[in-house]
C-alpha positions as CSV (number, residue, x, y, z in Angstrom):
1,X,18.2,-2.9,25.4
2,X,20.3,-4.2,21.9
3,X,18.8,-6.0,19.5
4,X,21.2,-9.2,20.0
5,X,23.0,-10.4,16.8
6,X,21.5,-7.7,14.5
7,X,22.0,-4.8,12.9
8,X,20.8,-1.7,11.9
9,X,20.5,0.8,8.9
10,X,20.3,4.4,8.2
11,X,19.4,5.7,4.8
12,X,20.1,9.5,3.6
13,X,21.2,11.8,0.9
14,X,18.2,13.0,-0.9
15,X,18.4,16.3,-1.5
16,X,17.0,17.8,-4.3
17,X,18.3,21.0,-6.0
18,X,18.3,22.8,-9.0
19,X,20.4,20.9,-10.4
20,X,18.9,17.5,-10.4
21,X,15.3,18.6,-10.4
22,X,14.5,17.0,-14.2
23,X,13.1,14.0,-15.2
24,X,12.9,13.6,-18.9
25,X,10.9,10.5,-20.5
26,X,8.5,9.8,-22.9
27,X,5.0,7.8,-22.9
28,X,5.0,6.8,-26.7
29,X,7.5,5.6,-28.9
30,X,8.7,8.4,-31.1
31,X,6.0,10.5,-29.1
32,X,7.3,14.1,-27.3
33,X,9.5,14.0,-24.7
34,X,8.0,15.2,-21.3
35,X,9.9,16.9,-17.8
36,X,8.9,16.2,-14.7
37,X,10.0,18.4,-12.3
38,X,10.9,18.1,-8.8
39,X,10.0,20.2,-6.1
40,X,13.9,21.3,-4.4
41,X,14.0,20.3,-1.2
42,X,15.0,17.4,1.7
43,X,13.3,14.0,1.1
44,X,13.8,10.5,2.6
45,X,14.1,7.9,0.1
46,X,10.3,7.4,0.6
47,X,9.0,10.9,0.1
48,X,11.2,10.7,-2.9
49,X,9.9,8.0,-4.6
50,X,6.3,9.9,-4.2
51,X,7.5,12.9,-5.3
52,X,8.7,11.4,-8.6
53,X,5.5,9.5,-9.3
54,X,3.3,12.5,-8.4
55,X,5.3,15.0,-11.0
56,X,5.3,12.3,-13.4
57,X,1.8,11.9,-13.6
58,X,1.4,15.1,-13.1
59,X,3.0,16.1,-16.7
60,X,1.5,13.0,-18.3
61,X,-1.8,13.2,-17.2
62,X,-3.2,9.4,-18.6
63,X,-0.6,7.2,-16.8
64,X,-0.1,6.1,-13.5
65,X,3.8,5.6,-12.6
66,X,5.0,3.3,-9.7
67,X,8.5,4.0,-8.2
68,X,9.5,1.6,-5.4
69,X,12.6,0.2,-3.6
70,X,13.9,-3.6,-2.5
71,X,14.9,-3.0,1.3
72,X,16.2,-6.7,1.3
73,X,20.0,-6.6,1.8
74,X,21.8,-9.2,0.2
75,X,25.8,-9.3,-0.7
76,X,25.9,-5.5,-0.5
77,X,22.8,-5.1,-3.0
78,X,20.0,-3.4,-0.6
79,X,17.7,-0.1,-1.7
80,X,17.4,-0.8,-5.5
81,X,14.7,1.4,-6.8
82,X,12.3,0.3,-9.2
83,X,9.8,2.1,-11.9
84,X,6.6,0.9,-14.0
85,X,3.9,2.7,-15.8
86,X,0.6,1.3,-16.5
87,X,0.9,2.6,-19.8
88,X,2.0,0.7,-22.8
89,X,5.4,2.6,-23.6
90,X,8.2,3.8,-21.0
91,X,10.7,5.5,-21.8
92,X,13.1,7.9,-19.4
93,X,15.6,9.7,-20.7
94,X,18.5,9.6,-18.4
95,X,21.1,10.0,-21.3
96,X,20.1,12.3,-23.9
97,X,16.8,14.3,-22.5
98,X,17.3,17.8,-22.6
99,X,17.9,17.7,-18.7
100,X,19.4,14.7,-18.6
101,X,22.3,16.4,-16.7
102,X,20.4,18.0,-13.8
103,X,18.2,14.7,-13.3
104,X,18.5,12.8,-10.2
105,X,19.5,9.3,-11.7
106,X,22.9,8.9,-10.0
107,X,21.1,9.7,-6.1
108,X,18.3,7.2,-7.3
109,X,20.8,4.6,-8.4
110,X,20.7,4.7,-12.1
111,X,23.4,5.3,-14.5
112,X,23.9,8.3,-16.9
113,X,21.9,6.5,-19.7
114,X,18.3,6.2,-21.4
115,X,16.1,3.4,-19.7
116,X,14.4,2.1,-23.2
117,X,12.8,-0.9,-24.3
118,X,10.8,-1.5,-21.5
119,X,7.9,-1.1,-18.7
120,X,9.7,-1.3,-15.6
121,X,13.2,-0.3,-15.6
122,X,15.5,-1.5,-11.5
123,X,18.1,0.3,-10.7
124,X,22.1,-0.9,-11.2
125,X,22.6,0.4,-8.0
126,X,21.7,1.5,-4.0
127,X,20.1,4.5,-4.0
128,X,21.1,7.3,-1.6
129,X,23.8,6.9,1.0
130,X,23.5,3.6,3.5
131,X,25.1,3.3,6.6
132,X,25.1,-0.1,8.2
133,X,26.5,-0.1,11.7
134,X,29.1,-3.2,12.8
135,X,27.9,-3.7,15.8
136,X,23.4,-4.2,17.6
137,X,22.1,-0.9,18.7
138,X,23.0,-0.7,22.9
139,X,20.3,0.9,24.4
140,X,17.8,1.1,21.9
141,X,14.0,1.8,22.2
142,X,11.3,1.6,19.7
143,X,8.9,4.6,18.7
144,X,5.6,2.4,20.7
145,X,7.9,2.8,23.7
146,X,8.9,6.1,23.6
147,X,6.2,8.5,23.1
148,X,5.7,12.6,24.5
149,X,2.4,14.3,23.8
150,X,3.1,18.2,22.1
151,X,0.6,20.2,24.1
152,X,-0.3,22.2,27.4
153,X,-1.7,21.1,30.6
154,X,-3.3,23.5,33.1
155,X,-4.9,22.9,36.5
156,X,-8.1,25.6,36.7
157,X,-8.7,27.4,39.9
158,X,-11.4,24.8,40.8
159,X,-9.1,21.9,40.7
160,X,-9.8,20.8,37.1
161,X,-7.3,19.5,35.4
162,X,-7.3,20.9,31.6
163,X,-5.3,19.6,28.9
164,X,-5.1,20.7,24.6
165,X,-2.7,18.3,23.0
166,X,-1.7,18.8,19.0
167,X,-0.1,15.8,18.0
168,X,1.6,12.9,19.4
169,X,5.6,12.3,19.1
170,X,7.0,9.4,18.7
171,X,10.9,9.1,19.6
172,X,13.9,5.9,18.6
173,X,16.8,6.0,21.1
174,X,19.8,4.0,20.1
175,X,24.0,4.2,20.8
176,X,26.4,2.4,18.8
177,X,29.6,1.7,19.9
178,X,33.2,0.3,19.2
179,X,33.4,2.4,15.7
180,X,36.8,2.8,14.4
181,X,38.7,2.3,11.3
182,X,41.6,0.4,12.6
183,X,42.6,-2.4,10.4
184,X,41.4,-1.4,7.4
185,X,37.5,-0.7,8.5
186,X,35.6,2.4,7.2
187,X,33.2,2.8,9.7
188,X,34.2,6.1,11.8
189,X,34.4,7.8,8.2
190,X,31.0,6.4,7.0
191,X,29.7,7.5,11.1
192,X,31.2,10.9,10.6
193,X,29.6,11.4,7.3
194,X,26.2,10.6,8.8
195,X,26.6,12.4,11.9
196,X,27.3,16.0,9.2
197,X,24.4,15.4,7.6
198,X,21.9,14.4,10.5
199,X,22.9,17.1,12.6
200,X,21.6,19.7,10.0
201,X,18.5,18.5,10.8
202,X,18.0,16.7,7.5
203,X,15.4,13.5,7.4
204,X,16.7,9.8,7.2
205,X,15.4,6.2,6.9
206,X,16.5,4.2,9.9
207,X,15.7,0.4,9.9
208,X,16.6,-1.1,13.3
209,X,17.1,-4.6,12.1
210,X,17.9,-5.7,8.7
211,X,17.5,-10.0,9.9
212,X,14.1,-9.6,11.1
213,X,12.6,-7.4,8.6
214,X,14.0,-5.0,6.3
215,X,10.3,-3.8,5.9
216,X,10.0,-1.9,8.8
217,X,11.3,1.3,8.7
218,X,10.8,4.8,10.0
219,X,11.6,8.4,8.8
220,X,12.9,10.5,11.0
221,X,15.2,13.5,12.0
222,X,17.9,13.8,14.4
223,X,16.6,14.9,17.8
224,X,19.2,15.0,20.4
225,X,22.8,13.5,21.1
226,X,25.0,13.1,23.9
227,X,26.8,16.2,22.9
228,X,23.7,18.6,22.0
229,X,20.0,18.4,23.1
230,X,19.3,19.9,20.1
231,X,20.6,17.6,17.7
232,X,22.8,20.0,15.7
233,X,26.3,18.6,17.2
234,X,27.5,15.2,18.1
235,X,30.7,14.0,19.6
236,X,31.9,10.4,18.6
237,X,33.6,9.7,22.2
238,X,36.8,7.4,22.5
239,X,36.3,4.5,25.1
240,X,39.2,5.0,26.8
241,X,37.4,3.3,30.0
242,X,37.7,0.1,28.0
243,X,41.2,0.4,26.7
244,X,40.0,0.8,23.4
245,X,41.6,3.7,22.5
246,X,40.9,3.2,18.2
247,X,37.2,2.9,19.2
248,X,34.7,5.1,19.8
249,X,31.3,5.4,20.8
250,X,27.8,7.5,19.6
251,X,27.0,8.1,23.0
252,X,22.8,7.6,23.4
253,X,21.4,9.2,20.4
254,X,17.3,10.3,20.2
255,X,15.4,10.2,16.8
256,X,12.1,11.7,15.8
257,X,9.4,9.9,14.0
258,X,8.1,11.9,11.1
259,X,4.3,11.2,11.2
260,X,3.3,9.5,7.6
């Protein structure tokens, strides 16, 4: 089925490194500055936003910090992330810190410069990488609809039928079509940059429909595509059978849910 008259959304690009591991800022006015530091390592936007408040709070050890994103898309302004402390000074150090150029603040939306003056500092900025297809999502089915059990089943000798299950996997199918960049569109370069990145097997956001609720979201990783069952390659196919030669189609991709 396609979600008629809606659209969809993939968020990725959170990788962290050695490079952008540091996050300098300080708890009291004039007090010592203070690093958190990152584990290195994929993230979704969500696991992100966790890791940063649990290596903040971490290195302060008082504080609580609260690092959160506005899913709402409006006029091109979706994924702003926002931070607050429930202490009485905030301070993070995006500019000058001592790390300040292996920090994460350009990925997280945030510009090269000290967040000061305040307790909860927003973003000037989308974090991450978004990808919002033109056109519904053909063929699409929701994780409650597609689900496989991980486990064995045996039949003993006496007819009984055993069974050991580990886990249950939930699965998003969806296939996009009619991607090109013909007349000044971007979208087969912004598909093709998604496709490179999800077919190393790195985790995403994908919101099926950004009109009923940009709330609902699920992490996941690619599974399979039309070109590889294992969800390492992809082929964006032209529709030729339509006469659409500048287009081109997904074919029917499968996600899997990452269990939160």
């Amino acid at each position: 089925m396609a979600l008629n008259n809606d659209m969809a959304l993939f968020l990725y690009g959170f990788d962290i490194t050695q490079f952008n591991r540091f996050v300098n800022f300080k708890k009291v006015g004039g007090g010592a500055e203070l690093t958190a530091t990152l584990t290195i390592g994929n993230y979704t936007a969500t696991s992100l936003m966790t890791e940063l408040k649990k290596q903040m709070e971490l290195i302060d050890g008082v504080n609580t910090y609260t690092w959160s994103i506005n899913r709402s898309v409006n006029s091109g302004i979706t994924n702003r992330v926002t931070v607050s402390t429930s202490g009485s000074y905030l301070s993070i150090l995006f500019g000058t810190g001592t790390n300040a150029a292996n920090s994460p603040f350009t990925m997280i939306g945030f510009a090269g410069s000290d967040l000061t003056g305040a307790l909860t500092y927003t973003s000037i900025s989308n974090c991450g990488t978004i990808l919002i297809p033109e056109f519904p999502i053909q063929d699409y089915l929701p994780p409650d609809a597609y689900v496989n059990q991980d486990g064995s089943k045996n039949i003993s000798a006496a007819g009984i039928k055993e069974t050991l299950v580990f886990a249950q996997m939930q699965f998003i199918q969806g296939q996009w079509k009619w991607i090109t960049n013909f007349s000044n569109r971007t979208q087969y370069t912004e598909w093709v940059s998604f496709l490179k990145y999800a077919t190393k097997q790195l985790k995403f956001e994908f919101t099926p429909s950004i009109y009923e609720s940009t709330d609902v979201f699920y992490q996941v990783t690619l599974e399979t595509t039309a070109a590889d069952n294992n969800g390492m390659g992809y082929k964006l196919t032209q529709m030729r059978g339509d006469g659409l030669y500048r287009f081109y189609d997904t074919g029917v991709m499968k996600f899997r849910v990452i269990p939160t």
